[in-house]
Predicted model as a PDB file, atoms N, CA, C, CB and O in Angstrom, pLDDT in the B-factor column:
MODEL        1                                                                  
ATOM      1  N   UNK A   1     106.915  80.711  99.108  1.00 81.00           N  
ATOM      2  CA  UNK A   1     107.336  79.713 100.059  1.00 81.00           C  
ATOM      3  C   UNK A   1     108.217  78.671  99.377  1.00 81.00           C  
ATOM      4  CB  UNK A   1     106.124  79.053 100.712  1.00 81.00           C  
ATOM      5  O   UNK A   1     109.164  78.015  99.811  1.00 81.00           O  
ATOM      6  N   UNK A   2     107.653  78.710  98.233  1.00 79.00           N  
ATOM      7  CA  UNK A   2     108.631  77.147  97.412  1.00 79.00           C  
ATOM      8  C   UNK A   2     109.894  77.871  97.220  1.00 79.00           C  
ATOM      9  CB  UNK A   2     107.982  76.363  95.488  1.00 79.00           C  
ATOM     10  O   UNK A   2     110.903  77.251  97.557  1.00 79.00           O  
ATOM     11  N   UNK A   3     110.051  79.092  96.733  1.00 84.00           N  
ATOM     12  CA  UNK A   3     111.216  79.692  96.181  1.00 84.00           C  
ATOM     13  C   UNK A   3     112.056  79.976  97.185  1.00 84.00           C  
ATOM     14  CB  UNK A   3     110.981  80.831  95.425  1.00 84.00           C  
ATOM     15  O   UNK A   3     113.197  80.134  96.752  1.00 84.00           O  
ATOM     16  N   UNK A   4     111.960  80.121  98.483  1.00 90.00           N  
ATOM     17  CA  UNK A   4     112.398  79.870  99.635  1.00 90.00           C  
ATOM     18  C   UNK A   4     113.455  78.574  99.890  1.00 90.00           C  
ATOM     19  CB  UNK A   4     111.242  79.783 100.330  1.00 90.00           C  
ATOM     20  O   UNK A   4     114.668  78.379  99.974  1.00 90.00           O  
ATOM     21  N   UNK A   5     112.229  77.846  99.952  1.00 87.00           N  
ATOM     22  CA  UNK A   5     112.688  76.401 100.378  1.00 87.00           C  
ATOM     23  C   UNK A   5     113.568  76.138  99.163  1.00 87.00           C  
ATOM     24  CB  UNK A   5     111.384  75.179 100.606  1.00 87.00           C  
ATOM     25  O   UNK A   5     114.678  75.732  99.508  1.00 87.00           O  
ATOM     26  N   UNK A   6     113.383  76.266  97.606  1.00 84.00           N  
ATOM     27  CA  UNK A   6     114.415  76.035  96.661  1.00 84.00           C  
ATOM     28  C   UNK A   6     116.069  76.834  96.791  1.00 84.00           C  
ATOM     29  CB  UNK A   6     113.684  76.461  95.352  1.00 84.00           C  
ATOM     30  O   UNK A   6     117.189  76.550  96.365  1.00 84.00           O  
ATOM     31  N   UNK A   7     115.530  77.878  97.560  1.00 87.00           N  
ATOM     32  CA  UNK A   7     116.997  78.257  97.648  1.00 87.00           C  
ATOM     33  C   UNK A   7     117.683  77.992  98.782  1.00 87.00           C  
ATOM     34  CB  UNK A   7     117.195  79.548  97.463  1.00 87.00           C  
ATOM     35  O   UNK A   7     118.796  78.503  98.903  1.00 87.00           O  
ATOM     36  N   UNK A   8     117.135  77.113  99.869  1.00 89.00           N  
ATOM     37  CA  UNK A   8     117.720  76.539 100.635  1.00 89.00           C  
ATOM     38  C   UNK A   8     118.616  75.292 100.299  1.00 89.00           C  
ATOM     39  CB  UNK A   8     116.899  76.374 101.376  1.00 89.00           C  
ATOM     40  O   UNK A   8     119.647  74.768 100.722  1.00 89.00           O  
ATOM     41  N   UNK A   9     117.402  75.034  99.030  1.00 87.00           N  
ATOM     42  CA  UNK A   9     118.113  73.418  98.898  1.00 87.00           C  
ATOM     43  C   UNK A   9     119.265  73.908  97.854  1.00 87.00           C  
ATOM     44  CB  UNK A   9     116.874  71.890  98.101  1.00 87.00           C  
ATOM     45  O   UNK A   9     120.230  73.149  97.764  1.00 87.00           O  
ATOM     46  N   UNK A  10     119.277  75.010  97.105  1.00 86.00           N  
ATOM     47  CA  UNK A  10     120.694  75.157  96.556  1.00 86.00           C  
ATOM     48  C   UNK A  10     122.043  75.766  97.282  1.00 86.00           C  
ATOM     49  CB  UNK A  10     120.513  75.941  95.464  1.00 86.00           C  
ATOM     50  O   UNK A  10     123.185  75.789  96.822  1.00 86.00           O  
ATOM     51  N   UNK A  11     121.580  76.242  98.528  1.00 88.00           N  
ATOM     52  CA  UNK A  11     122.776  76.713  99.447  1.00 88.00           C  
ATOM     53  C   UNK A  11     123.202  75.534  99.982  1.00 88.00           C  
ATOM     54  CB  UNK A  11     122.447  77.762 100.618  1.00 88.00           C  
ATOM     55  O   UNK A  11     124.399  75.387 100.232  1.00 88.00           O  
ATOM     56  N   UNK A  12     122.441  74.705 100.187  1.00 91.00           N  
ATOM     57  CA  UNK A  12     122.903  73.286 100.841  1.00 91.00           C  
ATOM     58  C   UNK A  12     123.739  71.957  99.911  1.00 91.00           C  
ATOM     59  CB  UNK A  12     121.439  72.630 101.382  1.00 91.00           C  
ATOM     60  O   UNK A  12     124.148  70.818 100.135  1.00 91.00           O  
ATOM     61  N   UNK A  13     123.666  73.135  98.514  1.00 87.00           N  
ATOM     62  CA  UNK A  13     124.316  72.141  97.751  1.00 87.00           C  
ATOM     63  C   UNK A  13     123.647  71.146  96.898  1.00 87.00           C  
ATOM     64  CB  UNK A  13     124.996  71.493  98.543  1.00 87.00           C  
ATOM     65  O   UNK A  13     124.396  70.388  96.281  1.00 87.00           O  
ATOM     66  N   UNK A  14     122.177  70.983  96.724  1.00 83.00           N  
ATOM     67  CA  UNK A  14     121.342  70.480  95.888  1.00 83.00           C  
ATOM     68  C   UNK A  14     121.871  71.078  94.362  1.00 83.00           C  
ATOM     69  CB  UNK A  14     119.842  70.873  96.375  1.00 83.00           C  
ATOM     70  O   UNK A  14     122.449  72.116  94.039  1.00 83.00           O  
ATOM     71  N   UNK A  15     121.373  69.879  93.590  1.00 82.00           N  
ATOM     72  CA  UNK A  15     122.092  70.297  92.308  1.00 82.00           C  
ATOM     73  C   UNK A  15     120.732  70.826  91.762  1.00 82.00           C  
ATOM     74  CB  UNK A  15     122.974  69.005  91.324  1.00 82.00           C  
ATOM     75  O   UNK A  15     119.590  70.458  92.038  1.00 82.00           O  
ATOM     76  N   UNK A  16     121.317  72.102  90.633  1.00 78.00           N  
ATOM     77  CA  UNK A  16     120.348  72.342  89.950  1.00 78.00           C  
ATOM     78  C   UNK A  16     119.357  71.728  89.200  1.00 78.00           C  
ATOM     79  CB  UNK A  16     120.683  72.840  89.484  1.00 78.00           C  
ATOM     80  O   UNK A  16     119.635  70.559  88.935  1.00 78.00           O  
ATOM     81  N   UNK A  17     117.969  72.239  88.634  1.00 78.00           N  
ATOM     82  CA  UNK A  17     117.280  71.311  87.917  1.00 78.00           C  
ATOM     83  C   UNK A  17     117.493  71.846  86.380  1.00 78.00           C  
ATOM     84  CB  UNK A  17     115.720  71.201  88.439  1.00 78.00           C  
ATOM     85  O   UNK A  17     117.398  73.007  85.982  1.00 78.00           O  
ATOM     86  N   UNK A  18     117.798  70.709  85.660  1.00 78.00           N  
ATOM     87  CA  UNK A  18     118.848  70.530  84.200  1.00 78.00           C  
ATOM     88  C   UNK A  18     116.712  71.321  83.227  1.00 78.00           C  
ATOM     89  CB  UNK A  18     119.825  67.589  83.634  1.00 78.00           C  
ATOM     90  O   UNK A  18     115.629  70.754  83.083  1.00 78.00           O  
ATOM     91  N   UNK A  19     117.090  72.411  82.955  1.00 77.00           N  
ATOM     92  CA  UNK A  19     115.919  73.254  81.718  1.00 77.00           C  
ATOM     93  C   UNK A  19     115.050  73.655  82.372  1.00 77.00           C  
ATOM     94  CB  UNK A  19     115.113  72.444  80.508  1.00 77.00           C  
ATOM     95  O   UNK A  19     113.942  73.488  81.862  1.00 77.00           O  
ATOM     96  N   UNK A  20     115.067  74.207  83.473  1.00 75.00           N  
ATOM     97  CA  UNK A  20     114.353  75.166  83.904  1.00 75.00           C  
ATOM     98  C   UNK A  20     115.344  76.567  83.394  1.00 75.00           C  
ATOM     99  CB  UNK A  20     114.048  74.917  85.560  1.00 75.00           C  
ATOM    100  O   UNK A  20     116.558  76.630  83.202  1.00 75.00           O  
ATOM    101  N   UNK A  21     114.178  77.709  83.263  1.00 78.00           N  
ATOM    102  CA  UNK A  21     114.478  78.888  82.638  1.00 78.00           C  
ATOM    103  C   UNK A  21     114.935  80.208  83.844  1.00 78.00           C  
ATOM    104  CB  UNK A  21     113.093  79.222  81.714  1.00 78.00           C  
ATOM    105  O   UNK A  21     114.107  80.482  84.712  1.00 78.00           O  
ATOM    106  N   UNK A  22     115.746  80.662  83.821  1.00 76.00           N  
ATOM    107  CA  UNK A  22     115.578  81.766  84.523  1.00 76.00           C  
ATOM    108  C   UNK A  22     114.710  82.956  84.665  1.00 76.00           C  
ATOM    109  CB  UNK A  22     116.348  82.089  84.402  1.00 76.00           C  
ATOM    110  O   UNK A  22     113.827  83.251  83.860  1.00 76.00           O  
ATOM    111  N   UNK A  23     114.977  83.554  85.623  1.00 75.00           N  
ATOM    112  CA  UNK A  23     113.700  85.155  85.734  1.00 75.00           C  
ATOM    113  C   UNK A  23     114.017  85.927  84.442  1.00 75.00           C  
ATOM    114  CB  UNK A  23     114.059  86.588  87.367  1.00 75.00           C  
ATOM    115  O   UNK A  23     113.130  86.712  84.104  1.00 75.00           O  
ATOM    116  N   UNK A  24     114.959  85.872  83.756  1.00 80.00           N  
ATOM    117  CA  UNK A  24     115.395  86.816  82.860  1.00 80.00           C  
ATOM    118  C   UNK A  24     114.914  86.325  81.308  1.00 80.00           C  
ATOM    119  CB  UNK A  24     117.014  86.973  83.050  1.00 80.00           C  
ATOM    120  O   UNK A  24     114.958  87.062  80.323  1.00 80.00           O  
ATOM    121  N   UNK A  25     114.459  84.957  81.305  1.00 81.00           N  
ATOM    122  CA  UNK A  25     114.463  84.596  80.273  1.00 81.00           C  
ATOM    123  C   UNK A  25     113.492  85.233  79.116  1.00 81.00           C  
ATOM    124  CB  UNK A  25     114.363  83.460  80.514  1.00 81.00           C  
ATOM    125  O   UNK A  25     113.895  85.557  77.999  1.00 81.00           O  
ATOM    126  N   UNK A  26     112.132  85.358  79.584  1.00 78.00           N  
ATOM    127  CA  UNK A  26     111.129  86.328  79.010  1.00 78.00           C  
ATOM    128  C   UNK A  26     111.908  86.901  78.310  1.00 78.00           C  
ATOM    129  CB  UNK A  26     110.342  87.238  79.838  1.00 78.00           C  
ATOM    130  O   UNK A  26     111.700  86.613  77.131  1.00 78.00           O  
ATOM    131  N   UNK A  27     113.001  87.819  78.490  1.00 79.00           N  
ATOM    132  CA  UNK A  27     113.600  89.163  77.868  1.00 79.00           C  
ATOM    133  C   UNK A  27     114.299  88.468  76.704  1.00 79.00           C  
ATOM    134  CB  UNK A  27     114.726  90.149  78.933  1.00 79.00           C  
ATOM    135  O   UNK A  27     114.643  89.276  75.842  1.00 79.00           O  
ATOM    136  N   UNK A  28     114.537  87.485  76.495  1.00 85.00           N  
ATOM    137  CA  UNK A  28     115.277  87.422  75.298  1.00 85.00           C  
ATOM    138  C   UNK A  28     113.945  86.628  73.968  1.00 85.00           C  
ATOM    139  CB  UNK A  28     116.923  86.314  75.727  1.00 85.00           C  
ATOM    140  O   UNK A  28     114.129  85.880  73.007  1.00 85.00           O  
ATOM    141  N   UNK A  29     112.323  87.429  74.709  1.00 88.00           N  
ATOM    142  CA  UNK A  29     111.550  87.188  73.506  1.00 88.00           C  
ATOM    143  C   UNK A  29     111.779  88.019  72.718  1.00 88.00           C  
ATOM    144  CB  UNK A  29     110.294  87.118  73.590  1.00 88.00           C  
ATOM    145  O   UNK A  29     112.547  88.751  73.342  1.00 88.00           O  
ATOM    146  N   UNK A  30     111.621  88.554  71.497  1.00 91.00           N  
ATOM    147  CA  UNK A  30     111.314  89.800  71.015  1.00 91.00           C  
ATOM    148  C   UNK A  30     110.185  90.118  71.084  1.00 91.00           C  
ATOM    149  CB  UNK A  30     111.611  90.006  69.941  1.00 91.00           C  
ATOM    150  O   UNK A  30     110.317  91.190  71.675  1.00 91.00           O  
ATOM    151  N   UNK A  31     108.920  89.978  70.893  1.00 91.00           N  
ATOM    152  CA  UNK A  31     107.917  90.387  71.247  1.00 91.00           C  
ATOM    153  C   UNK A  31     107.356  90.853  72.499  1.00 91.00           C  
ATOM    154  CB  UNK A  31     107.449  89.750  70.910  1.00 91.00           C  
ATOM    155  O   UNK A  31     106.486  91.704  72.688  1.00 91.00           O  
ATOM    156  N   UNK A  32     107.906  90.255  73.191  1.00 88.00           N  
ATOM    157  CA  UNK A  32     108.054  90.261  74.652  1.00 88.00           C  
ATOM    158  C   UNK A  32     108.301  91.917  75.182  1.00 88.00           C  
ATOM    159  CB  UNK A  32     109.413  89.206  75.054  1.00 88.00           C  
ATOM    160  O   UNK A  32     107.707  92.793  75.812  1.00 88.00           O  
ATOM    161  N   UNK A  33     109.901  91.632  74.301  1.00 90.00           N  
ATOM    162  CA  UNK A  33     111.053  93.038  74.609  1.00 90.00           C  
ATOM    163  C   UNK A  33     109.815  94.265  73.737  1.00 90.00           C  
ATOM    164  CB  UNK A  33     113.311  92.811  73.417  1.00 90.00           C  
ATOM    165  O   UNK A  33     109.314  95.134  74.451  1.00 90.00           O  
ATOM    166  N   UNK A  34     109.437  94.213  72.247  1.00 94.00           N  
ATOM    167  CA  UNK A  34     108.520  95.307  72.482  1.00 94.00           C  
ATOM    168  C   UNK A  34     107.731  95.183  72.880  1.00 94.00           C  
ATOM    169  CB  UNK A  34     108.154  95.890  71.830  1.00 94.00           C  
ATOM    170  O   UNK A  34     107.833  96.031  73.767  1.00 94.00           O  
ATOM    171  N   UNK A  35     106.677  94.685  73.040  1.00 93.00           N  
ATOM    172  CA  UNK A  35     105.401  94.908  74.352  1.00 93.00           C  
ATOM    173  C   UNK A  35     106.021  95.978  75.076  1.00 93.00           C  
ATOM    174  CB  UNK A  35     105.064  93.443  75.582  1.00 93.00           C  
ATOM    175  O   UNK A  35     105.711  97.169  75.035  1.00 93.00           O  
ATOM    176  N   UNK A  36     107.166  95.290  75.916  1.00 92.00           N  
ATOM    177  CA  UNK A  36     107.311  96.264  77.218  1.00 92.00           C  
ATOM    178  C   UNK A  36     107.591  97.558  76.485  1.00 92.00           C  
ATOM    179  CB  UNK A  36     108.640  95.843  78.404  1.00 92.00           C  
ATOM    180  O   UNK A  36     106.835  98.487  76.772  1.00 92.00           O  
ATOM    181  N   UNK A  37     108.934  97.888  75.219  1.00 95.00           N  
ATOM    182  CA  UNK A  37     108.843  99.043  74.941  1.00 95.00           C  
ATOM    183  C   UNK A  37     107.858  99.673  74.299  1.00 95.00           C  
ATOM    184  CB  UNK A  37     109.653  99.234  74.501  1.00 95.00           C  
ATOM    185  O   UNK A  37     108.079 100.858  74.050  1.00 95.00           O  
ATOM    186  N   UNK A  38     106.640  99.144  73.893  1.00 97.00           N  
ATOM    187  CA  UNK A  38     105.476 100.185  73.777  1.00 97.00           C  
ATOM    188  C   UNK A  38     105.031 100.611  75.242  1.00 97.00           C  
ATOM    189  CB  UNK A  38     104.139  99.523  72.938  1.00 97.00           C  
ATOM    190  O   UNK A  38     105.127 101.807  75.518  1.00 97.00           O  
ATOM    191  N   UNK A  39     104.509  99.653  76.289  1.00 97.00           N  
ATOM    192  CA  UNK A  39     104.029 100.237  77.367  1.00 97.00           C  
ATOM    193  C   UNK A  39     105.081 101.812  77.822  1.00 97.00           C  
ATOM    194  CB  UNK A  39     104.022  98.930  78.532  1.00 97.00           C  
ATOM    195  O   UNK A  39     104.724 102.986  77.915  1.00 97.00           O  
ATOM    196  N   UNK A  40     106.374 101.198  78.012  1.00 97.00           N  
ATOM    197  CA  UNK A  40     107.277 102.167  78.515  1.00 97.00           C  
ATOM    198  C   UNK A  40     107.139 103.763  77.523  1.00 97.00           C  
ATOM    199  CB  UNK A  40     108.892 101.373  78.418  1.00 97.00           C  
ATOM    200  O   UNK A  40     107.170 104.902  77.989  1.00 97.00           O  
ATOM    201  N   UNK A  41     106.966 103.309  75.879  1.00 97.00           N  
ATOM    202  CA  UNK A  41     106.735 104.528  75.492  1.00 97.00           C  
ATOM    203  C   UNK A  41     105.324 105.514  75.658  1.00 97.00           C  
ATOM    204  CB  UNK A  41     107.026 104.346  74.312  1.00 97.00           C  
ATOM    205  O   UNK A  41     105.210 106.722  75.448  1.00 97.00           O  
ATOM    206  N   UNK A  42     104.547 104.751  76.010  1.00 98.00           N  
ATOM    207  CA  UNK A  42     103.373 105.101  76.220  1.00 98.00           C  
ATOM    208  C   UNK A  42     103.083 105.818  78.043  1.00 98.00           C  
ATOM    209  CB  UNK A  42     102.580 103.700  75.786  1.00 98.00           C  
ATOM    210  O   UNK A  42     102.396 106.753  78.454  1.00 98.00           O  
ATOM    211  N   UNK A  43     103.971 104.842  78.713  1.00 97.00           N  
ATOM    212  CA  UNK A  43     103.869 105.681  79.949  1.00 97.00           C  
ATOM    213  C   UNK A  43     104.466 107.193  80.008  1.00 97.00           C  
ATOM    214  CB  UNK A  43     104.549 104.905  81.003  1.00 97.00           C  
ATOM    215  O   UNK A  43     103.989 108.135  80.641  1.00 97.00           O  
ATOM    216  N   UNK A  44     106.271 107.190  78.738  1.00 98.00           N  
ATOM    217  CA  UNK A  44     106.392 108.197  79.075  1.00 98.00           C  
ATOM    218  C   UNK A  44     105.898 109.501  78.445  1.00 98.00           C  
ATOM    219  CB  UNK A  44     107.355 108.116  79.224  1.00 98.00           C  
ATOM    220  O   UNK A  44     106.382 110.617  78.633  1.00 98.00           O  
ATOM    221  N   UNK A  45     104.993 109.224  77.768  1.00 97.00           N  
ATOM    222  CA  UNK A  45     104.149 109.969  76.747  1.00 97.00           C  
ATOM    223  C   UNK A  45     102.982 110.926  78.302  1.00 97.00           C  
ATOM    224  CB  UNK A  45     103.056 108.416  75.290  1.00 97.00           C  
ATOM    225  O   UNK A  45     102.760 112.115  78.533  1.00 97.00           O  
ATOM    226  N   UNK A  46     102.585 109.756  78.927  1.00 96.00           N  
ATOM    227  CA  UNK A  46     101.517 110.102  79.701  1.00 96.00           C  
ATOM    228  C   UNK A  46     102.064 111.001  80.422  1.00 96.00           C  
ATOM    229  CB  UNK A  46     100.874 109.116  80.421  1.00 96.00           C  
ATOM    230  O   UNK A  46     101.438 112.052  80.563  1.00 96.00           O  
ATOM    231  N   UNK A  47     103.943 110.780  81.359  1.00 96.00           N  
ATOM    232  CA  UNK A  47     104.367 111.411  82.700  1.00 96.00           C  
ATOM    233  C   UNK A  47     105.115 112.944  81.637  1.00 96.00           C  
ATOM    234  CB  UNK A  47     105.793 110.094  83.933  1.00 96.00           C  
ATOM    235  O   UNK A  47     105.643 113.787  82.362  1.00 96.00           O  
ATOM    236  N   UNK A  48     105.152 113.233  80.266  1.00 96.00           N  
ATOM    237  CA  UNK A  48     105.737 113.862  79.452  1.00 96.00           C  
ATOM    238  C   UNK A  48     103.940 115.192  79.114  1.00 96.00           C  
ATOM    239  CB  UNK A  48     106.535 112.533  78.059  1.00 96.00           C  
ATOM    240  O   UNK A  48     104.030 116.388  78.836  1.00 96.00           O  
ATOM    241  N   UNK A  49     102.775 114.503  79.256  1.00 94.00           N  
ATOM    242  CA  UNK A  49     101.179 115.075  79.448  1.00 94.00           C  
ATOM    243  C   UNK A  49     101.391 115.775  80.671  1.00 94.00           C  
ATOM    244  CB  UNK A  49      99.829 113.859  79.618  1.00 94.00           C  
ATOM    245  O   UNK A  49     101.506 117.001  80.702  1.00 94.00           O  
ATOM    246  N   UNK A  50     101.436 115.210  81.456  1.00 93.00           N  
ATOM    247  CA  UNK A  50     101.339 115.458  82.465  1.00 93.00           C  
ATOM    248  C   UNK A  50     102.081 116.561  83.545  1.00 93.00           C  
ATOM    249  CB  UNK A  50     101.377 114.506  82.624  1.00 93.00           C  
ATOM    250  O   UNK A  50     101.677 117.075  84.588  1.00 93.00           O  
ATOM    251  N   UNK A  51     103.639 116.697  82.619  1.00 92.00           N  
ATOM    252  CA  UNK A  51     104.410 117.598  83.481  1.00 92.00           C  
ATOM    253  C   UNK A  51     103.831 118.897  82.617  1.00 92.00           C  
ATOM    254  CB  UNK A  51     106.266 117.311  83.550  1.00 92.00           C  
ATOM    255  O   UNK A  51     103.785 120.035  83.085  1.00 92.00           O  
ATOM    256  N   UNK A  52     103.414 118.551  81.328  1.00 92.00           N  
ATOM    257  CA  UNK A  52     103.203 119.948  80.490  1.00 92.00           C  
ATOM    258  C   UNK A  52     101.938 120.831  81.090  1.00 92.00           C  
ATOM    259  CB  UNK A  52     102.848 119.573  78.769  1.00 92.00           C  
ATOM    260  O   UNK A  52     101.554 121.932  80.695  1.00 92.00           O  
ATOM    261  N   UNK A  53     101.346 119.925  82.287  1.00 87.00           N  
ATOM    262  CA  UNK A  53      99.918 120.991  82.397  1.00 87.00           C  
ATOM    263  C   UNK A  53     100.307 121.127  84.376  1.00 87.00           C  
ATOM    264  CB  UNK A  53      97.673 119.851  81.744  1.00 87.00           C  
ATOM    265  O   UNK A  53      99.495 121.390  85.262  1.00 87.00           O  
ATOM    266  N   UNK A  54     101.525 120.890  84.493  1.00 84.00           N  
ATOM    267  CA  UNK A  54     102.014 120.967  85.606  1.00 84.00           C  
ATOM    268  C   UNK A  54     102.474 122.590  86.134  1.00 84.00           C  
ATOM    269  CB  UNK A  54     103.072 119.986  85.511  1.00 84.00           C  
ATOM    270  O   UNK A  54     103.306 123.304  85.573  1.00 84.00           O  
ATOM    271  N   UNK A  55     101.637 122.944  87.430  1.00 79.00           N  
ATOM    272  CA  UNK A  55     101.920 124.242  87.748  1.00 79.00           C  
ATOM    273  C   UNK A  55     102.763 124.504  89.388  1.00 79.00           C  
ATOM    274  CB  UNK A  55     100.434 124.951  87.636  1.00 79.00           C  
ATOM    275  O   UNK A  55     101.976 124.873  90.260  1.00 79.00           O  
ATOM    276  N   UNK A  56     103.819 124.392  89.714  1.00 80.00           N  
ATOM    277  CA  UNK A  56     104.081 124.270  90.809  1.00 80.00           C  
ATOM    278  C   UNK A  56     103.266 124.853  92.140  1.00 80.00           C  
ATOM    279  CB  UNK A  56     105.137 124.608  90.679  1.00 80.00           C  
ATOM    280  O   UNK A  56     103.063 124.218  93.175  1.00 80.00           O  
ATOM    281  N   UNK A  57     102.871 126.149  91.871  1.00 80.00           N  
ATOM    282  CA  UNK A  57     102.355 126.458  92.584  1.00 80.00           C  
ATOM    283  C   UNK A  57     100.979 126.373  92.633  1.00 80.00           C  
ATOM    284  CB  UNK A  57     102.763 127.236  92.689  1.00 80.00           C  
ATOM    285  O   UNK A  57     100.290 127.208  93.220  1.00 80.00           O  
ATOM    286  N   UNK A  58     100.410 125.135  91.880  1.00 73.00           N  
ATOM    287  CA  UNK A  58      99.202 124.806  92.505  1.00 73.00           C  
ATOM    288  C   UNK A  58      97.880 125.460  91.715  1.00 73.00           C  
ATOM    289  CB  UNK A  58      99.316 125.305  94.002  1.00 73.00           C  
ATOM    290  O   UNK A  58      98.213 126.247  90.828  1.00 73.00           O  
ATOM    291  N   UNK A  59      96.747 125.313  91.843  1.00 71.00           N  
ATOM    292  CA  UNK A  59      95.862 126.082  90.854  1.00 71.00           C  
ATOM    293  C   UNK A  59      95.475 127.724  91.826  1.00 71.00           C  
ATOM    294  CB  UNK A  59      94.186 124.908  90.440  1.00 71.00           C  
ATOM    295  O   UNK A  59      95.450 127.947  93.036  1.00 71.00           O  
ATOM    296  N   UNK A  60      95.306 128.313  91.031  1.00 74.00           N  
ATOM    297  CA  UNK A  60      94.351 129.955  91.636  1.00 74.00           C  
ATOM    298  C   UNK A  60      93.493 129.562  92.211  1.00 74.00           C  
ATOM    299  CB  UNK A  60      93.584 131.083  90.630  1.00 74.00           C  
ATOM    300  O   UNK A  60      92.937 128.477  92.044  1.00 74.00           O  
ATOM    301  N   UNK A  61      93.171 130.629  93.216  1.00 78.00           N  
ATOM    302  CA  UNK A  61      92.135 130.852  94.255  1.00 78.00           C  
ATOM    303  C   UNK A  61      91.172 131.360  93.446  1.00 78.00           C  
ATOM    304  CB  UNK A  61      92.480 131.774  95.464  1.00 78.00           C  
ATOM    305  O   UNK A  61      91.372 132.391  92.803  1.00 78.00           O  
ATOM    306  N   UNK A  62      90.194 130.785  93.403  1.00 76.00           N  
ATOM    307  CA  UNK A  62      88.978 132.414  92.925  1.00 76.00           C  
ATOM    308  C   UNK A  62      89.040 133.109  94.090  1.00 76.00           C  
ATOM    309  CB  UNK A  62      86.954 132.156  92.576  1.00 76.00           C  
ATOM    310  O   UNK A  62      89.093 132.624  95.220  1.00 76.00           O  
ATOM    311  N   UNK A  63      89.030 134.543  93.714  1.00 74.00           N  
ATOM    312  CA  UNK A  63      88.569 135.530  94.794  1.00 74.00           C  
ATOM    313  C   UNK A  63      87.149 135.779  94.969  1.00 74.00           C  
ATOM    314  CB  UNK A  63      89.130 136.804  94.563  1.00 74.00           C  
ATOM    315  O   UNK A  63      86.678 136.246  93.931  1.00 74.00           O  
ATOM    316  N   UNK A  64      86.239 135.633  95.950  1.00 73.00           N  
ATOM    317  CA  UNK A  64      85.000 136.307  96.548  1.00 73.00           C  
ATOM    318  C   UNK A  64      85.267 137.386  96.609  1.00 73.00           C  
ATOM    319  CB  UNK A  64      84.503 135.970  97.738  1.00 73.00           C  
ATOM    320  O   UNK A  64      86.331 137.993  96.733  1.00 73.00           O  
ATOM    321  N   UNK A  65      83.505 137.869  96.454  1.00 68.00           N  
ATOM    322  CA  UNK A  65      82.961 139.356  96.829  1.00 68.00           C  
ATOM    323  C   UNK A  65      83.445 139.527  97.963  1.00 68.00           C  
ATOM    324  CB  UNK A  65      81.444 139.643  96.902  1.00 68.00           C  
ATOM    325  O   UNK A  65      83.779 140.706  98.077  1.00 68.00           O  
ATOM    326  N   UNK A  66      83.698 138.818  99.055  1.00 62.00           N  
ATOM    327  CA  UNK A  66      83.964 139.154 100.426  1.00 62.00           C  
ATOM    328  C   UNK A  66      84.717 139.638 100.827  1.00 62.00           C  
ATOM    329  CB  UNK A  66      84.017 138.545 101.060  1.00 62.00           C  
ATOM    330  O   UNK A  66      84.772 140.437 101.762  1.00 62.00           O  
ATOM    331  N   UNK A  67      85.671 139.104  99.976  1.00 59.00           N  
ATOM    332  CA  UNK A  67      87.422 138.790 100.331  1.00 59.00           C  
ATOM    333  C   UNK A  67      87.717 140.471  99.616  1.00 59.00           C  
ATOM    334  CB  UNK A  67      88.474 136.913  99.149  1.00 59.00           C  
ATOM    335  O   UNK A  67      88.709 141.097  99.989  1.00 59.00           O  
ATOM    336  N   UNK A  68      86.857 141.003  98.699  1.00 59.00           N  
ATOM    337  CA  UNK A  68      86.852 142.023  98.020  1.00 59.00           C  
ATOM    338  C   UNK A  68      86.465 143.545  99.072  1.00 59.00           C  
ATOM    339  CB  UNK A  68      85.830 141.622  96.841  1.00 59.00           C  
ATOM    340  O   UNK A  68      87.227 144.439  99.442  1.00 59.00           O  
ATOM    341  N   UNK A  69      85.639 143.436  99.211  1.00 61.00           N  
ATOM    342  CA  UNK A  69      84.875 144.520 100.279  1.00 61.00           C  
ATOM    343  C   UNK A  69      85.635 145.299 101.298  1.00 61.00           C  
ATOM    344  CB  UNK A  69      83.871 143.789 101.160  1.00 61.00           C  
ATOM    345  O   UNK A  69      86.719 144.775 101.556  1.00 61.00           O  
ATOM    346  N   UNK A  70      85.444 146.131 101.795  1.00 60.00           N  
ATOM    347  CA  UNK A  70      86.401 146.969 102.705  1.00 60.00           C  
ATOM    348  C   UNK A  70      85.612 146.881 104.044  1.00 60.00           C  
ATOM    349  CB  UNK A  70      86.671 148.658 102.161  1.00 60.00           C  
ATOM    350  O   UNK A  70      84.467 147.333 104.026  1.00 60.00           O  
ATOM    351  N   UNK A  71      85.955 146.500 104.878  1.00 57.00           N  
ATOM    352  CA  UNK A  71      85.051 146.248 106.375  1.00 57.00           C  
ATOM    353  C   UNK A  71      85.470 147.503 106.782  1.00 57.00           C  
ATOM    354  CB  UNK A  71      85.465 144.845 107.605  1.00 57.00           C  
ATOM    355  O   UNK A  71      86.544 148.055 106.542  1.00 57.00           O  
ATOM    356  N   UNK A  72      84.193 148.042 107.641  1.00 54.00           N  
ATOM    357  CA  UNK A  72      83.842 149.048 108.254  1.00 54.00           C  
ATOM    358  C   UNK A  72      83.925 149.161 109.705  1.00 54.00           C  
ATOM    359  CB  UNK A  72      82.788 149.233 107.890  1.00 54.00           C  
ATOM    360  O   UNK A  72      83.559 150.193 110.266  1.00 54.00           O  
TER     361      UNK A  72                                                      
ENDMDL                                                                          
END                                                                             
């Protein structure tokens, strides 16, 4: 709601506020920047698990005795 109303008051021509940080700023931590690239390497480790036990067509049926039998 505030971030709203703040960007009203800058379309209307309100002057900016002098050291406030932008959304982007985080990124120019370094620690910051790896954190995220461990998570990111670690997710793609998981979606890289994950395609390897990947079978498109899905797992096998067991077959039953039933399904086996010759009806009479």
């Amino acid at each position: 709601m505030l971030e709203r109303l703040r960007d009203v008051e800058l379309k209307a021509g309100s002057k900016a506020l002098p050291g406030q940080k932008g959304a982007a700023h985080a990124y120019n931590i370094k620690s910051r920047r790896e954190e995220e690239r461990r998570w990111v390497e670690q997710a793609e480790g998981a979606y890289a698990r994950f395609l390897a036990g990947w079978n498109p067509r899905g797992p096998r049926k067991a077959r039953t005795d039933a399904a086996n039998e010759v009806r009479r």
